[in-house]
N, C-alpha and C positions, 0 to 999 in steps of 0.2 A: 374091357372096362377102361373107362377113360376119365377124365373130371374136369369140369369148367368154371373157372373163377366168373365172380362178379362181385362188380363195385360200383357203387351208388351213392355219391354225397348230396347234399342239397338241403334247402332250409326245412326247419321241423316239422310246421304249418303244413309243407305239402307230403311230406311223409306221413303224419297223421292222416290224411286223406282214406280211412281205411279201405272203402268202399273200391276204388280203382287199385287194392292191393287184395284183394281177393276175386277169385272166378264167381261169375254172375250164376247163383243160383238157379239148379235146374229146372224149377217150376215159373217160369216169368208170373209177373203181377194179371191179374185179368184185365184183357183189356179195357174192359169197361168200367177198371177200377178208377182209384183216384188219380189223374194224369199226370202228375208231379212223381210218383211214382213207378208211372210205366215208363217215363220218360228218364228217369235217373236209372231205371235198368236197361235199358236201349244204349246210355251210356255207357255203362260200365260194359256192358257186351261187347260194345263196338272197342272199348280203349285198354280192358284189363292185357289183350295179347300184347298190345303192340305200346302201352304204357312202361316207361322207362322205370317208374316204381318199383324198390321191391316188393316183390310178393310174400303174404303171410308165412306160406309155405313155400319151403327153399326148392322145392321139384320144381312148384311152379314156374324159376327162372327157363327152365327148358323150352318153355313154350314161345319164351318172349323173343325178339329179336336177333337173329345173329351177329348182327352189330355191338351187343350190349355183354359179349361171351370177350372175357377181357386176357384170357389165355387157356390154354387146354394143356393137361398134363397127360402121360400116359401111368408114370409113378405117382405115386399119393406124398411121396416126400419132397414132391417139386412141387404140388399144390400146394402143401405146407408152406413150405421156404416160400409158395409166394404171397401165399397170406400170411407169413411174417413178416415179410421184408414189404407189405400194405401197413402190416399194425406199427412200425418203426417208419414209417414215413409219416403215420397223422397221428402218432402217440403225443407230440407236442402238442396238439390244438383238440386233445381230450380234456371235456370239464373235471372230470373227475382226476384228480390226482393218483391216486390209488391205480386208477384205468393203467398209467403212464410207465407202472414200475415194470421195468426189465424182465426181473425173474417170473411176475404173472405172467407177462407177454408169451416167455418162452414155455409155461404151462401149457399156455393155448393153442403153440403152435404142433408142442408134442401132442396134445389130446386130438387134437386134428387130423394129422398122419396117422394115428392110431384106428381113428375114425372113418377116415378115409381108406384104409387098407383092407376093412371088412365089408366096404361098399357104402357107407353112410353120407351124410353130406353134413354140411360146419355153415353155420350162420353164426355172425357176430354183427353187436350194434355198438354206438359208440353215440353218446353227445358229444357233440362239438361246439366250440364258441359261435355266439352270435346268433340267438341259436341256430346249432346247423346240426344233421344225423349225418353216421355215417353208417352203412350198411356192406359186410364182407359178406360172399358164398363161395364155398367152392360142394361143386352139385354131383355127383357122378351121374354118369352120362353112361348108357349101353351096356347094363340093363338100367334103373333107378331103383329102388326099393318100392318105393310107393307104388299103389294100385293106378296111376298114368300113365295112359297108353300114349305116349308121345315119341316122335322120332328127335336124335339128334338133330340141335339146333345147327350145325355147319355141315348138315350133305346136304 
């Protein structure tokens, strides 16, 4: 078992996008339904894998990109330490003040490891000035928990 971070800032607007942060529905629209519909699932089909987005669901980073796997730990306490030493680099440009204090921070990084050490994965979100989101994951990777049959995103 292994764990793969991921990090994603970028403006609110396009992270509300829900539709290109979740997997395209296994039943597509009938073709001969209304076209603005079949054609918004043709979308998401083609951009949910390969879309920089987070995804709803934190497995789902598995599927996206190897490009977008921002380090692989073997221990869960070096995914921690690095999604803390993520939360103390944009703790400053969190709106929420409260988000910013220390001692929560290091709550989150122990519940993390903890987390991590029984196979789970850590999503965190964050508003950011202007407005901008930030999104943290660290995913495990071989096996996942979830019922996704997906291979590691780096063989």
């Amino acid at each position: 078992m292994h764990h793969h971070g991921y990090l994603w800032t970028g403006p609110k607007h396009r992270f509300d996008d829900e539709a290109l942060r979740r997997p395209p529905h296994s039943d597509p629209p009938p073709a001969d339904g209304r076209t603005d519909l079949v054609q918004r699932y043709k979308e998401v089909k083609a951009e949910f894998p390969v879309v920089d987005l987070p995804p709803l669901e934190s497995a789902y980073w598995l599927i996206k990109p190897r490009e977008l796997v921002r380090g692989t730990w073997a221990e869960p306490e070096e995914a921690a330490e690095w999604l803390g030493d993520q939360l103390i680099r944009y703790a400053p440009r969190f709106t929420s003040e409260s988000d910013r204090d220390s001692p929560w921070l290091a709550i989150l990084v122990g519940s993390a490891a903890e987390r991590l050490r029984w196979g789970g994965d850590v999503s965190h979100g964050f508003y950011l000035e202007r407005p901008a989101f930030l999104s943290l994951a660290v995913v495990c990777c071989s096996p996942n928990r979830t019922p996704l049959d997906v291979d590691c995103p780096l063989r």
